[in-house]
N, C-alpha and C positions, 0 to 999 in steps of 0.2 A: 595590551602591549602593541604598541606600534612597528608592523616590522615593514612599514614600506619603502622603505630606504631601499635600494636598488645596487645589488652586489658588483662588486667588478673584481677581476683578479688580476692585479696586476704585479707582474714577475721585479720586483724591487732586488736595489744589490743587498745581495744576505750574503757576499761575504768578498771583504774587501781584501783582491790579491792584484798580482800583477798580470796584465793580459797585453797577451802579445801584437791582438790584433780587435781591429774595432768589429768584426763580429762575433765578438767574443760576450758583448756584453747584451746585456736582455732584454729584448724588442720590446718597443714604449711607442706610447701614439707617437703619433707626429705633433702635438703641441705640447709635448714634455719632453724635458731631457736628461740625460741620465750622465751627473760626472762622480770622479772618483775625489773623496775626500781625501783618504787618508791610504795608503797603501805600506805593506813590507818594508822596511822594519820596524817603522812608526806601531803597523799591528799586525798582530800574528791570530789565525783564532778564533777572532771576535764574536760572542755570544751575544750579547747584550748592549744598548747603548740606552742614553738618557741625557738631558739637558740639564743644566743646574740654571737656578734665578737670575744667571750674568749671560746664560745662553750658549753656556761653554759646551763641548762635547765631550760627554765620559763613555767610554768602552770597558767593557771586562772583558779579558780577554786570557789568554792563559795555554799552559802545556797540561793543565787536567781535562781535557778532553779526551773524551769515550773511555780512554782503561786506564786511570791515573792509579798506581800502586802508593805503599804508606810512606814512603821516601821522594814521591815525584814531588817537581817546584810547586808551588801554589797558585792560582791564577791572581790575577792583578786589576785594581783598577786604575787607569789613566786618564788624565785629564788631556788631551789634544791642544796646541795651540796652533792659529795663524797669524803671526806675527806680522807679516807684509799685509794683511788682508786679501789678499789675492785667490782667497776660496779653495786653497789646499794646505794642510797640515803643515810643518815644518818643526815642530816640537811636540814632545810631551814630555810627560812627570807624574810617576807612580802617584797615586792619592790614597790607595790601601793594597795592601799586600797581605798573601798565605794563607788566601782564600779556596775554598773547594772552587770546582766547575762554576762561574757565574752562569745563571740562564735569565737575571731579570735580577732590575735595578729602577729605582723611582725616590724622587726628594720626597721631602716633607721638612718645609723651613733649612735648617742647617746638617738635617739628619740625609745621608744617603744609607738605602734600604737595600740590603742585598738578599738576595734566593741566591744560595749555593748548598745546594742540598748534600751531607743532610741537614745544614742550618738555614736560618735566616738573622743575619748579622746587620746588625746598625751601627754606623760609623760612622763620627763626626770629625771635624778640623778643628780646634777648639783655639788657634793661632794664628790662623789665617795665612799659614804657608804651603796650603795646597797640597800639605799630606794629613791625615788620620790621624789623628792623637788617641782615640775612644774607640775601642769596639767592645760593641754587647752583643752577646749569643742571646737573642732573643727565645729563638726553640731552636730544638736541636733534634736530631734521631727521625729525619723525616723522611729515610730511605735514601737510596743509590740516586747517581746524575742522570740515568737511564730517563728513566718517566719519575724527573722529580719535581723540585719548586720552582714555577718561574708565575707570570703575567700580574706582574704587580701593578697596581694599577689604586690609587687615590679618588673616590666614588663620592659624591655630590651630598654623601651623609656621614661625612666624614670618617669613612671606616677602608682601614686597607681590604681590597679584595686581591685574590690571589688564584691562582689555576692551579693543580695538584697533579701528578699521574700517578700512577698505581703502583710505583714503588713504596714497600713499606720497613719500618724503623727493625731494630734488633727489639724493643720493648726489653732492655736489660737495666732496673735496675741496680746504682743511683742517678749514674751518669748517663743511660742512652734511654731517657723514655720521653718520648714525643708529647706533646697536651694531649686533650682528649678527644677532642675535635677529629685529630688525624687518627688515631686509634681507632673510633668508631668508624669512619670511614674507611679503614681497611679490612676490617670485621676480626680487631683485636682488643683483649681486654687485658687488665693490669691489677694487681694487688689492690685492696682496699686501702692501705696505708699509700698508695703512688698519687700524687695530685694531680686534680687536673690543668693544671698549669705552671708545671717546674719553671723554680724559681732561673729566673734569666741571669745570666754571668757575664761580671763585667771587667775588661781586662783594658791594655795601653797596648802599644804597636808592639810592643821588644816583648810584652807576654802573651798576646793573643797566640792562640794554635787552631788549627781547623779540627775535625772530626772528621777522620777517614772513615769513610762505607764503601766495601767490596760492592765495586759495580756489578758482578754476578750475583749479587743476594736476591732473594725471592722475592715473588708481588705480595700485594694484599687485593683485598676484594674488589677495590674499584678507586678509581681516582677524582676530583669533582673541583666545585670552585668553593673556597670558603671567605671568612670576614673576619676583621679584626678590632678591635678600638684602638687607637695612636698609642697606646702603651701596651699594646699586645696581649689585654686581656678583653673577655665577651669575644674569646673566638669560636667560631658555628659554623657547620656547614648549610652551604646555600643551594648546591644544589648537588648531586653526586649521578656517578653510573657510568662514568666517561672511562676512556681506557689513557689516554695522555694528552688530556687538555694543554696545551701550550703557552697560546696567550690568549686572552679576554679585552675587551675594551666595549665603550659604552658611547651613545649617541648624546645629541643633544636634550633628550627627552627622557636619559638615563633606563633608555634600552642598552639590552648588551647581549654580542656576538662575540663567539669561540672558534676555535679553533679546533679537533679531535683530533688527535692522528691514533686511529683505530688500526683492525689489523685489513689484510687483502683487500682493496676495495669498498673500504667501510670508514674512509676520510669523509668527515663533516666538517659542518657549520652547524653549532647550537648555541640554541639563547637561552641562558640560564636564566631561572625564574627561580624563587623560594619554594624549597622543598621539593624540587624535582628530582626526579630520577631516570638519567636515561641511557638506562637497562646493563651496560656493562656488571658481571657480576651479579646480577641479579638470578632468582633460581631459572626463569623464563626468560632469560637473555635475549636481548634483542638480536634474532638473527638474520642476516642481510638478503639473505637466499629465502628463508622462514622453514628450511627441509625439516621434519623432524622438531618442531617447535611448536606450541599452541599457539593459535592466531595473534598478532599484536599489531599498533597501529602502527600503519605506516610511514616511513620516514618523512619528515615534513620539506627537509630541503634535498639538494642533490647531493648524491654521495658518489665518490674520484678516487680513485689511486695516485696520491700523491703524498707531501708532509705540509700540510697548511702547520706556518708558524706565525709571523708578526701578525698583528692585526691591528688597523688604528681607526678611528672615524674621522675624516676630514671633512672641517670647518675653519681652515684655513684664511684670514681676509688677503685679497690678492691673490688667491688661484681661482683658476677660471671657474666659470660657475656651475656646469657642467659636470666638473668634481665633486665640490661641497654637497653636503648631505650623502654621502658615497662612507659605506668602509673598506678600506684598501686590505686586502689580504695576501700574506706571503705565502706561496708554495715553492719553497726551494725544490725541489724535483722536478720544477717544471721549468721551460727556458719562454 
């Protein structure tokens, strides 16, 4: 595996508010520069963005952040427009709605892919008026929005990959059991008669409903990145051990860098490989100190106190070149 691609961390806007003053915003070289798209009340919130094939800008965004109770609004997704061209927002328009926590969204053709844990919902326009006609509960029961589904992400072998954290499902029989893929990765099992791949429901805008999960509900063994086929079955884990993988993303050579947001000073960067396992959960847990632990190998890259989130690899044509071959990493906690 190729890892010589050369990390940078650069402090990106992870969350589009109102600032009162130009040192407000997040020190960038000097050959970049940093404006504001979209601001209050255009978006409130916003977890999640994605492009669709016109180049448009969608946001999820929402009031279920951190303790949404069974009665809170749902979050939302928006489509953005600029109508003058002038490179700042000035409209938007609901494109689905009464969704859990969005933390991660990506196309495939006319389908937009949501991670709102504890679902992952697919939703299409089938009219072409720029709202949702279709939603399918692809899987459901995948745990709280704490450390749940996000880094979606469309992989050069045609299969969704996806980042997990260590939230795990109620495994309640008929309606709340997750595939099996996330079961084993949490280190739960299910009845013989449960399949491994309940069957996916499909509803219209006026009857979809989300699935509320108590954001206080329990972990399971460890969190990881897994795989999918375009129709949401042959899902596998790819590699597990992680405690809340974030987001993932992949180079041009179809290497790929993560994110962890571990606990005290035990933030990484890992490159998932096939059938990894790194160590979360495990009986010999990887521990950062090593006190009281039988020997293990040691960490490969640097590990920070901070919350590494986005991650992208830039191969941009038209940025300078000095970027390109680079993966850009978020750590919102750091300025």
């Amino acid at each position: 595996m190729n890892l010589r691609a050369t990390f940078i961390f650069v402090n990106l806007l992870s969350c589009l508010s109102v600032w009162s003053q130009i040192e407000d915003f997040p020190l960038v070289p000097g050959d970049m520069e940093v404006r504001v798209f979209a601001q209050e009340p255009l978006v409130r919130n916003p977890c999640a963005i994605t492009f669709d094939s016109k180049g448009r800008l969608f946001v999820g965004m929402g009031p279920q952040y951190r303790r949404p109770k069974p009665e809170t609004e749902g979050d939302k997704v928006f489509v953005l427009y600029d109508s003058d061209q002038d490179g700042v927002a000035d409209g938007r328009k609901a494109f689905a709605e009464g969704l859990n926590n969005i933390q991660g969204m990506v196309w495939l053709g006319d389908q937009l892919w949501i991670a709102n844990s504890p679902d992952l919902t697919v939703v299409r326009d089938l009219d072409g008026d720029d709202e949702a006609d279709e939603y399918l509960r692809l899987y459901t029961d995948l745990g709280n929005i704490e450390h749940g589904l996000h880094g979606l992400n469309w992989a050069p072998d045609g299969k969704l990959y996806m980042s997990k954290g260590n939230s795990k499902g109620l495994n309640q029989a008929p309606d709340r059991i997750a595939p099996k893929a996330f079961r084993e990765l949490w280190g739960m099992s299910a009845s013989e008669d449960v399949p491994d791949f309940p069957e996916p429901r499909l509803f219209t805008k006026t009857t979809y409903r989300n699935t509320f999960h108590d954001p206080n509900d329990d972990w399971g063994l460890n969190g990881g990145v897994l795989r999918c086929n375009p129709d949401g079955s042959g899902l596998e884990i790819v590699s597990r051990g992680m405690r809340n993988p974030w987001d993932i993303a992949f180079d041009s050579q179809f290497n790929w860098i993560g994110t962890d947001n571990d606990q005290n000073l035990g933030d990484k960067l890992f490159s998932p490989f096939y059938s990894a396992n790194f160590g979360w959960g495990h009986p010999w847990s990887y521990d950062w100190l090593g006190d009281d632990h039988l020997p293990t190998a040691p960490s490969a890259g640097p590990l920070f106190e901070g919350s590494g989130t986005g991650v992208v690899f830039c191969d941009i044509e038209g940025y300078p070149e000095h970027y390109r071959g680079l993966y850009l990493i978020n750590d919102w906690l750091k300025r």
